[in-house]
PDBQT receptor file of N, H, CA, C and O in Angstrom, charges set to zero:
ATOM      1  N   UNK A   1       0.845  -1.191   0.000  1.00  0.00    +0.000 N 
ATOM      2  CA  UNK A   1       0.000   0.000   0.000  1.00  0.00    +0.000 C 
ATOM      3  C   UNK A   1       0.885   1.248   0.000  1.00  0.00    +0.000 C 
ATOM      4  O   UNK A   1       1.702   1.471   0.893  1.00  0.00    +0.000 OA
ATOM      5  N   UNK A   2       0.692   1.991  -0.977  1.00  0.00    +0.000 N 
ATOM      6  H   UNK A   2       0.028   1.809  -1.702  1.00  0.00    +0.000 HD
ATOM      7  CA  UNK A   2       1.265   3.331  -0.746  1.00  0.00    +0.000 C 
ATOM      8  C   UNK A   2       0.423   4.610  -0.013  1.00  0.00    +0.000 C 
ATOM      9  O   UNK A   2      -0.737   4.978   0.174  1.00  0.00    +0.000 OA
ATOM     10  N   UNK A   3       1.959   5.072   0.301  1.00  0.00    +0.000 N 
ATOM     11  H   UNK A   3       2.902   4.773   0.150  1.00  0.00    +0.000 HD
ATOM     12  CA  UNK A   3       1.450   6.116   1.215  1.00  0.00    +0.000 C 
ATOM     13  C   UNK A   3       0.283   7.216   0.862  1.00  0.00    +0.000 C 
ATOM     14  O   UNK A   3      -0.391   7.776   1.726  1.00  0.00    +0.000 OA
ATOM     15  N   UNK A   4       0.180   7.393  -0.304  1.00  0.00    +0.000 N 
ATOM     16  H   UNK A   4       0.729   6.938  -1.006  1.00  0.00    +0.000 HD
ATOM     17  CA  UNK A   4      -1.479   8.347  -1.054  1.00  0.00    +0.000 C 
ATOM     18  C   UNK A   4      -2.490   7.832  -0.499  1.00  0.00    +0.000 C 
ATOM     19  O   UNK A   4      -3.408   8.461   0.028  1.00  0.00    +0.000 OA
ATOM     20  N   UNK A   5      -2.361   6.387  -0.604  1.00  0.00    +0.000 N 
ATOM     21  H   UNK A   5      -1.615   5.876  -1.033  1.00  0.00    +0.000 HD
ATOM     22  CA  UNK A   5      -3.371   5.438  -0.389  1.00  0.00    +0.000 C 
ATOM     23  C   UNK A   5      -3.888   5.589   0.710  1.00  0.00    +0.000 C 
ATOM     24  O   UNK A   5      -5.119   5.598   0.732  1.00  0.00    +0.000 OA
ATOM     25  N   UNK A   6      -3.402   5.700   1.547  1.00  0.00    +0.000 N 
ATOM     26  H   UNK A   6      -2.402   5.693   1.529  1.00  0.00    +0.000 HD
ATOM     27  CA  UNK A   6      -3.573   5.719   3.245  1.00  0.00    +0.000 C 
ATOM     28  C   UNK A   6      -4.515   6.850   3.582  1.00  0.00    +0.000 C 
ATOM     29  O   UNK A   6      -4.294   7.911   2.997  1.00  0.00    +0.000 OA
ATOM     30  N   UNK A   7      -5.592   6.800   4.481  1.00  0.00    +0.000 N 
ATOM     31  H   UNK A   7      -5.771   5.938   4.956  1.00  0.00    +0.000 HD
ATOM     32  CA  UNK A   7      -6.389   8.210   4.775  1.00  0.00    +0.000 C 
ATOM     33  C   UNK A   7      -5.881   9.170   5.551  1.00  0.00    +0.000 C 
ATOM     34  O   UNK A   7      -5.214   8.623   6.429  1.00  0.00    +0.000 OA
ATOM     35  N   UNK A   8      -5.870  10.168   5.645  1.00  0.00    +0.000 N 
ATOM     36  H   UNK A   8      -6.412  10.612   4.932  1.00  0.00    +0.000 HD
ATOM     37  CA  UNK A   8      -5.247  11.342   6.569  1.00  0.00    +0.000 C 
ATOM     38  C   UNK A   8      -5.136  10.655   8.103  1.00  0.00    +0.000 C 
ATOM     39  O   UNK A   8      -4.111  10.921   8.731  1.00  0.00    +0.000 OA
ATOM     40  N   UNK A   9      -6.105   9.816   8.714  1.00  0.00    +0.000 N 
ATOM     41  H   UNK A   9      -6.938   9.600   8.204  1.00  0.00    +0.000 HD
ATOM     42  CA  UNK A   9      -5.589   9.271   9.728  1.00  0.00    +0.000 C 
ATOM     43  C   UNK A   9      -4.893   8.415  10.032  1.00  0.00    +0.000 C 
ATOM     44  O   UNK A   9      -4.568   8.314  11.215  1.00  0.00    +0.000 OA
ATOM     45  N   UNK A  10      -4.523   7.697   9.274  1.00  0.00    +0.000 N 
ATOM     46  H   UNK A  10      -4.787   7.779   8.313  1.00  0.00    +0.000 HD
ATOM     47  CA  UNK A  10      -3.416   6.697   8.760  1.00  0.00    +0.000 C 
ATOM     48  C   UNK A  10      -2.478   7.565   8.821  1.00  0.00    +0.000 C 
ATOM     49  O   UNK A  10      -1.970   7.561   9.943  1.00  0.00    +0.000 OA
ATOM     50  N   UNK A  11      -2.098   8.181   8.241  1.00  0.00    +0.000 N 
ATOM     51  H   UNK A  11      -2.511   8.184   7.331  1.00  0.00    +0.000 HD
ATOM     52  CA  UNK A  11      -0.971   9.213   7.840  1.00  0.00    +0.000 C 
ATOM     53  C   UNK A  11      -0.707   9.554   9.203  1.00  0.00    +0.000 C 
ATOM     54  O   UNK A  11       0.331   9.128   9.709  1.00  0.00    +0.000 OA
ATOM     55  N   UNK A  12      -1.392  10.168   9.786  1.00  0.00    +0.000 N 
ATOM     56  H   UNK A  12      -2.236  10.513   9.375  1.00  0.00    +0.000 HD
ATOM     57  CA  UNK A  12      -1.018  10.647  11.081  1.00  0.00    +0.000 C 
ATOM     58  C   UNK A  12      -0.572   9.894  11.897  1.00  0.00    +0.000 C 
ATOM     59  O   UNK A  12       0.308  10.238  12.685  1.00  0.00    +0.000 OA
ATOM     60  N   UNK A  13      -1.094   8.717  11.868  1.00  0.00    +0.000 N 
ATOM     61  H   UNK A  13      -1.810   8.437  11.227  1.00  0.00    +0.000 HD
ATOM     62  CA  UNK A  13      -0.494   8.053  12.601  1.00  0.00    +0.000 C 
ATOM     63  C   UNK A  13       0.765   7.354  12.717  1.00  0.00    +0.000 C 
ATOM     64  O   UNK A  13       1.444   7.063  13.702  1.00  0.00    +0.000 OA
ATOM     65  N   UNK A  14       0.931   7.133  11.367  1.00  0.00    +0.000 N 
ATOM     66  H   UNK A  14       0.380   7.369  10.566  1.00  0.00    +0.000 HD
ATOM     67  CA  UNK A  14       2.543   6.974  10.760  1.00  0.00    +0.000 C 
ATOM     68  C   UNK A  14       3.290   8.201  11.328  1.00  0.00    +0.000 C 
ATOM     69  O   UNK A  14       4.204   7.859  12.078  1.00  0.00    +0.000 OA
ATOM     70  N   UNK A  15       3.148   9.589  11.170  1.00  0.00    +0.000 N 
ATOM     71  H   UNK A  15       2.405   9.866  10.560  1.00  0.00    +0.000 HD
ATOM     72  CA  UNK A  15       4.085  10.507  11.589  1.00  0.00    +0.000 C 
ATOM     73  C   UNK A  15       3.623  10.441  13.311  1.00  0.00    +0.000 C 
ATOM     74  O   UNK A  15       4.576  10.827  13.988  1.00  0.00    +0.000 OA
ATOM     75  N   UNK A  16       2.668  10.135  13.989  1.00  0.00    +0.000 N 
ATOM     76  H   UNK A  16       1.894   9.821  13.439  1.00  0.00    +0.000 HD
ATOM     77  CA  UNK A  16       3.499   9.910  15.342  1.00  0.00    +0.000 C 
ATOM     78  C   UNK A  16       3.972   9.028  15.901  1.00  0.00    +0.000 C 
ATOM     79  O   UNK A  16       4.218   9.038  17.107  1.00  0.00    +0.000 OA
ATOM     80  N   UNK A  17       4.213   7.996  15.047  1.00  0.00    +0.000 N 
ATOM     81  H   UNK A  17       4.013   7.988  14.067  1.00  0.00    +0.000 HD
ATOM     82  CA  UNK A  17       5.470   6.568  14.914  1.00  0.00    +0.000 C 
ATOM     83  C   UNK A  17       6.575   7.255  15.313  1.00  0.00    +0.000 C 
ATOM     84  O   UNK A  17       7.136   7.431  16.395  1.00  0.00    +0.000 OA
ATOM     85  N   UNK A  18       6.815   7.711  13.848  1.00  0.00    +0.000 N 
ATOM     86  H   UNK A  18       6.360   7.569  12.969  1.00  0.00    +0.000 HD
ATOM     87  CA  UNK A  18       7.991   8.253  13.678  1.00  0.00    +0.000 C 
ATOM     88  C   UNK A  18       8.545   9.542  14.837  1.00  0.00    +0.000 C 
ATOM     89  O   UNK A  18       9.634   9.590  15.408  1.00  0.00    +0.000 OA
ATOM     90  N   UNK A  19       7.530  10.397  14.923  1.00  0.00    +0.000 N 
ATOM     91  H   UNK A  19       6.645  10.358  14.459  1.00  0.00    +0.000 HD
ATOM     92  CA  UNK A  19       8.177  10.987  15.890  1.00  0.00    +0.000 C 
ATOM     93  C   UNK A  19       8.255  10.530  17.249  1.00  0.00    +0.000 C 
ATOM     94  O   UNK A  19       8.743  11.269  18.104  1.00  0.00    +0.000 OA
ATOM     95  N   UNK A  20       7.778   9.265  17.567  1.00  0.00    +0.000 N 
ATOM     96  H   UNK A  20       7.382   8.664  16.873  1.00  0.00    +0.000 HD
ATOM     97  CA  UNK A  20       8.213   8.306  19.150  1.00  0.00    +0.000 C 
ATOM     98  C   UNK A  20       9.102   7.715  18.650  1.00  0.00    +0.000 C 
ATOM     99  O   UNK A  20       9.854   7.303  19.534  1.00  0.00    +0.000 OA
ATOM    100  N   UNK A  21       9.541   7.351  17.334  1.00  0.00    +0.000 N 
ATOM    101  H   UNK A  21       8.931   7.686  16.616  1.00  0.00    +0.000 HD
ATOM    102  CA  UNK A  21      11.202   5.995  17.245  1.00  0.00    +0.000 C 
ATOM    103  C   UNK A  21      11.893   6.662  18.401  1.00  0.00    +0.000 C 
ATOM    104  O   UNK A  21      11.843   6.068  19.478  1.00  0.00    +0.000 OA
ATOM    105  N   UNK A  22      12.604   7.941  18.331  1.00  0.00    +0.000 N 
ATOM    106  H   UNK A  22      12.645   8.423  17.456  1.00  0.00    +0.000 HD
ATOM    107  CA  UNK A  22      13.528   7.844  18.969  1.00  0.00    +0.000 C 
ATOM    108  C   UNK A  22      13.470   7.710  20.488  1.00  0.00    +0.000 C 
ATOM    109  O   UNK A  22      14.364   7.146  21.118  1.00  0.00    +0.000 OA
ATOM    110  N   UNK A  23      12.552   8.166  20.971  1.00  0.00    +0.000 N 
ATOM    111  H   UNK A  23      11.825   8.625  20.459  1.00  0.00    +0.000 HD
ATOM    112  CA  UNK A  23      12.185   7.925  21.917  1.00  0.00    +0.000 C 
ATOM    113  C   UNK A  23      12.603   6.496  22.440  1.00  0.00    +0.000 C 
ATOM    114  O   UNK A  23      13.558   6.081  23.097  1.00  0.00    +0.000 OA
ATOM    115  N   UNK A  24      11.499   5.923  21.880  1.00  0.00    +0.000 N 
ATOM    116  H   UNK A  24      10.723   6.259  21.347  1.00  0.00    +0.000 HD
ATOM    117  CA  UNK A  24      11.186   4.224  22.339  1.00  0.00    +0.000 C 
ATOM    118  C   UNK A  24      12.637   3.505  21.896  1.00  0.00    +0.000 C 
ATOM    119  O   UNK A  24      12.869   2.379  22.336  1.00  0.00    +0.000 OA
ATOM    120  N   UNK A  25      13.665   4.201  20.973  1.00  0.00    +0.000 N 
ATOM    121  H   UNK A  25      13.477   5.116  20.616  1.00  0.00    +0.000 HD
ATOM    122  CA  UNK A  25      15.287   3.794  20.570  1.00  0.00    +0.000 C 
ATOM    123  C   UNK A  25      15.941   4.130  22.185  1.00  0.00    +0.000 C 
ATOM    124  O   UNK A  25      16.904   3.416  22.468  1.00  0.00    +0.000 OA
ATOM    125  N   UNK A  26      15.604   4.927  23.035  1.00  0.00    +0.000 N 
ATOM    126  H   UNK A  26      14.822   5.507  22.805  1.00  0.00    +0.000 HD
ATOM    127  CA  UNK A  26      16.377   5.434  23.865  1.00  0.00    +0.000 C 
ATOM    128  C   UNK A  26      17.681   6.849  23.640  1.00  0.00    +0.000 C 
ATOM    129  O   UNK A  26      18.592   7.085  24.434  1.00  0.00    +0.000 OA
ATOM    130  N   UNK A  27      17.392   7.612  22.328  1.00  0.00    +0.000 N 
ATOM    131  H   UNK A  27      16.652   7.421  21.683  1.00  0.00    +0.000 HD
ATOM    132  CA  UNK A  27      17.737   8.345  21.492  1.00  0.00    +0.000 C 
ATOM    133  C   UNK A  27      17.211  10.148  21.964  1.00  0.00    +0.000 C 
ATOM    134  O   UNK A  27      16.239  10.653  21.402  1.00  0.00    +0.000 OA
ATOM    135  N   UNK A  28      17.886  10.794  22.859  1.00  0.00    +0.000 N 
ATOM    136  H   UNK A  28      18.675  10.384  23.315  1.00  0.00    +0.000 HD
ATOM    137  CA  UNK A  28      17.567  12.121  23.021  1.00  0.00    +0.000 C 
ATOM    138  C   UNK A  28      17.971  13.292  22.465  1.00  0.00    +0.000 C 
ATOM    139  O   UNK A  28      19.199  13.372  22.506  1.00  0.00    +0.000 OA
ATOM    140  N   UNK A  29      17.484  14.175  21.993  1.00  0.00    +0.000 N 
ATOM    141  H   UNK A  29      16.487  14.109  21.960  1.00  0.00    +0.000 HD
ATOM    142  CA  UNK A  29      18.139  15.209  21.316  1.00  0.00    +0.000 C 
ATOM    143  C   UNK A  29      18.999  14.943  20.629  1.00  0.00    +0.000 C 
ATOM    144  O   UNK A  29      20.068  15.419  21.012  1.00  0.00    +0.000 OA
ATOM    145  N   UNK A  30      19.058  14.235  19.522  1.00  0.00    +0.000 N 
ATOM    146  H   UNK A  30      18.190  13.848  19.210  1.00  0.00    +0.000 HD
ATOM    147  CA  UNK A  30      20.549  14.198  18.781  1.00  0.00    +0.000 C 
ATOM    148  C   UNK A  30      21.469  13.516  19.477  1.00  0.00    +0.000 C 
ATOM    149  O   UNK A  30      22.437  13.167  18.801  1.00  0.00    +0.000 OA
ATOM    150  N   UNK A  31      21.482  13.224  20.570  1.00  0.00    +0.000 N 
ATOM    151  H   UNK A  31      20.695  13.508  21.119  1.00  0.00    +0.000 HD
ATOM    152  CA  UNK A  31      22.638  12.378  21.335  1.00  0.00    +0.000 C 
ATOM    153  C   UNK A  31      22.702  10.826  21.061  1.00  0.00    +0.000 C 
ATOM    154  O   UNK A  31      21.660  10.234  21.340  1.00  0.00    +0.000 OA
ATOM    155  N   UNK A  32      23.795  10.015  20.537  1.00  0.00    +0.000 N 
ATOM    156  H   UNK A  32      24.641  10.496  20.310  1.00  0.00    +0.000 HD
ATOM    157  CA  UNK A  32      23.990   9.107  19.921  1.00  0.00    +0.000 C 
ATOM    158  C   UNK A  32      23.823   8.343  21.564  1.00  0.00    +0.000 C 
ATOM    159  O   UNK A  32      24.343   8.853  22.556  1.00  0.00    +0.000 OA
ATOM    160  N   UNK A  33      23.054   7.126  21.611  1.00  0.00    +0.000 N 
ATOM    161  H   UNK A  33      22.632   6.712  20.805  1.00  0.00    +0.000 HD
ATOM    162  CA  UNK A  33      23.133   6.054  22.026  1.00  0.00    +0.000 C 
ATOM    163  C   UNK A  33      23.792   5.771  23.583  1.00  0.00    +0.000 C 
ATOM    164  O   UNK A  33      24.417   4.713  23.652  1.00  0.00    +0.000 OA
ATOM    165  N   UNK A  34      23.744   6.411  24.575  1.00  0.00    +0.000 N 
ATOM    166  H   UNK A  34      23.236   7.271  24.519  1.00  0.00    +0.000 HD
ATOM    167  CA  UNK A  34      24.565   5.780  25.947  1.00  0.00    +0.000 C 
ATOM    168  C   UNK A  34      25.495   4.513  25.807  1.00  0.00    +0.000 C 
ATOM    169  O   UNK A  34      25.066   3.388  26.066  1.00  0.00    +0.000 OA
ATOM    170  N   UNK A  35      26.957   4.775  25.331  1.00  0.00    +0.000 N 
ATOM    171  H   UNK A  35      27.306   5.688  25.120  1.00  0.00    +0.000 HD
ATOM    172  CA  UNK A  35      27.737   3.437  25.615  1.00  0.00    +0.000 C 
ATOM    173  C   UNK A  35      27.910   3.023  26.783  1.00  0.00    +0.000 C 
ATOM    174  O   UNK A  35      27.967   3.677  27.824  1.00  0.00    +0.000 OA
ATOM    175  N   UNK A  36      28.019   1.617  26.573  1.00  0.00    +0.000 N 
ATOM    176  H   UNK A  36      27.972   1.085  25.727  1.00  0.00    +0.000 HD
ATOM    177  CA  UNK A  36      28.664   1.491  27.934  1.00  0.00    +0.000 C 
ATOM    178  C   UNK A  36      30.292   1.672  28.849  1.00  0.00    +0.000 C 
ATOM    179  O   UNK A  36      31.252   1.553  28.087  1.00  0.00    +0.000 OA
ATOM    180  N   UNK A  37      30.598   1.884  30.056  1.00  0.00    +0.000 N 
ATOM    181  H   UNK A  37      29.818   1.981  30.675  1.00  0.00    +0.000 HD
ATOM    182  CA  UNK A  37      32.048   2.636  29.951  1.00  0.00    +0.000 C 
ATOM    183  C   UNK A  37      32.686   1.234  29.781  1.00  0.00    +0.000 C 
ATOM    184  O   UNK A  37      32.170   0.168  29.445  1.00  0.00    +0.000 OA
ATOM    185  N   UNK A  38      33.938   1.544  30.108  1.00  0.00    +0.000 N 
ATOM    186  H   UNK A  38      34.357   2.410  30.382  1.00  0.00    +0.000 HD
ATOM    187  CA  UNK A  38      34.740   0.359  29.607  1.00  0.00    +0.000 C 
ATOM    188  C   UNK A  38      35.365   0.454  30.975  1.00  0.00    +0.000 C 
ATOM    189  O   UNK A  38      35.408   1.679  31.090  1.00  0.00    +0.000 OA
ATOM    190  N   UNK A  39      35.915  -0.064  32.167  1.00  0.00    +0.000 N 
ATOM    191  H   UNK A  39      35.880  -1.059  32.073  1.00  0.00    +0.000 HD
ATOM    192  CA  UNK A  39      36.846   0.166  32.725  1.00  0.00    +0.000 C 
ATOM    193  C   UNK A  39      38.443   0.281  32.076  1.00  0.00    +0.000 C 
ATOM    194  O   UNK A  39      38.586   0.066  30.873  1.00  0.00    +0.000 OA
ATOM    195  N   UNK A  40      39.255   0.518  32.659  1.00  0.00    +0.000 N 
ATOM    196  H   UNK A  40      39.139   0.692  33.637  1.00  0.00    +0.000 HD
ATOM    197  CA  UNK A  40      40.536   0.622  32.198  1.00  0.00    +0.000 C 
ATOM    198  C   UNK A  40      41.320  -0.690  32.597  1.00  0.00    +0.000 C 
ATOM    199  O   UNK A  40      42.150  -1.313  31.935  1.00  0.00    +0.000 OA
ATOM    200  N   UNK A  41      40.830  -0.935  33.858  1.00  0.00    +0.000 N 
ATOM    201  H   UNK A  41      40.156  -0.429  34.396  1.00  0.00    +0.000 HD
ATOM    202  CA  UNK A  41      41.415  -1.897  35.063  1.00  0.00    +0.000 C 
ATOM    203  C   UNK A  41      41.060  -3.322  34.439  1.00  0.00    +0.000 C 
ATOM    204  O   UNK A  41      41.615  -4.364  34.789  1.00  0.00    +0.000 OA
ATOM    205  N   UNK A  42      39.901  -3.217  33.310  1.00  0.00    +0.000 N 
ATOM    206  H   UNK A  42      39.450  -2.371  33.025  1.00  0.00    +0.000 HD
ATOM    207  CA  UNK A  42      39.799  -4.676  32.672  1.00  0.00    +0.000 C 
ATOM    208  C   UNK A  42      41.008  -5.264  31.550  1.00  0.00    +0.000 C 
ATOM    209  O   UNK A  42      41.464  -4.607  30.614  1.00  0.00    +0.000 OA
ATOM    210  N   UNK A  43      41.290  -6.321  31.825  1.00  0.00    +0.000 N 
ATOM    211  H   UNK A  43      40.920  -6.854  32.585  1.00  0.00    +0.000 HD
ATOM    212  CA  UNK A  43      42.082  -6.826  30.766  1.00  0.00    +0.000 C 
ATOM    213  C   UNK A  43      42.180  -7.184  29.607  1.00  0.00    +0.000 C 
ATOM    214  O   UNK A  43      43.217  -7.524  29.038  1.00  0.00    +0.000 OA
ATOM    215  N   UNK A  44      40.885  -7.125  29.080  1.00  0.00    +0.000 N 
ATOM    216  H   UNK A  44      40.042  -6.849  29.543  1.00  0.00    +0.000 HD
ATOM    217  CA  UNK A  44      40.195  -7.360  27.710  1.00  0.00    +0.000 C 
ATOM    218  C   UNK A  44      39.934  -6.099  27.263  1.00  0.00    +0.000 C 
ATOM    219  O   UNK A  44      39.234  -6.202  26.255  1.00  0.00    +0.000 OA
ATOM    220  N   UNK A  45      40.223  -4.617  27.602  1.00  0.00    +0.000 N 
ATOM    221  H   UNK A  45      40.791  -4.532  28.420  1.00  0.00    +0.000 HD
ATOM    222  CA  UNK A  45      40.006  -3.628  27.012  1.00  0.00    +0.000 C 
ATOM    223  C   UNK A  45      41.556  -3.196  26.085  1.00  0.00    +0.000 C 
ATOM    224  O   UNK A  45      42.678  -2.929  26.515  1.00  0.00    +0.000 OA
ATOM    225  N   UNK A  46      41.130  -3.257  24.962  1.00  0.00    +0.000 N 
ATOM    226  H   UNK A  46      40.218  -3.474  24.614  1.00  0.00    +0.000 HD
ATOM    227  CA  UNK A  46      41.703  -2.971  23.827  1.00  0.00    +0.000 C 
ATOM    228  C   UNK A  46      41.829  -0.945  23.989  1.00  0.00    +0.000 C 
ATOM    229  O   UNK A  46      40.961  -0.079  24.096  1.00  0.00    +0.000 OA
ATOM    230  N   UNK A  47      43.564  -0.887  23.921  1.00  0.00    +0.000 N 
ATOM    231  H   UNK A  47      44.270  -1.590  23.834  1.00  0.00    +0.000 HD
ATOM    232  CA  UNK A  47      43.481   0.617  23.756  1.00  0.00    +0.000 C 
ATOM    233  C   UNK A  47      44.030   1.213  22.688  1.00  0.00    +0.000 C 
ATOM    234  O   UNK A  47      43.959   2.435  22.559  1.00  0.00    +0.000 OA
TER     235      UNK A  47
């Protein structure tokens, strides 16, 4: 189904999908993703 196809409430509802992804991603303002830290003190951390 293309998007023409869809009724204005359809539509809408697609754009407040989209504007919760980032949200529901865990994604704030432009800020990439919370890594996790690495200790230093681990021995498997590659520097």
């Amino acid at each position: 189904m293309h998007w023409n196809e869809l009724s204005e409430g359809e539509r809408e509802k697609d754009r407040d999908a989209v504007r919760r992804l980032p949200q529901l991603l865990g994604v704030t303002a432009g800020q990439p993703p919370a890594q996790p830290v690495a200790r230093a003190s681990s021995p498997d951390v590659q520097a």
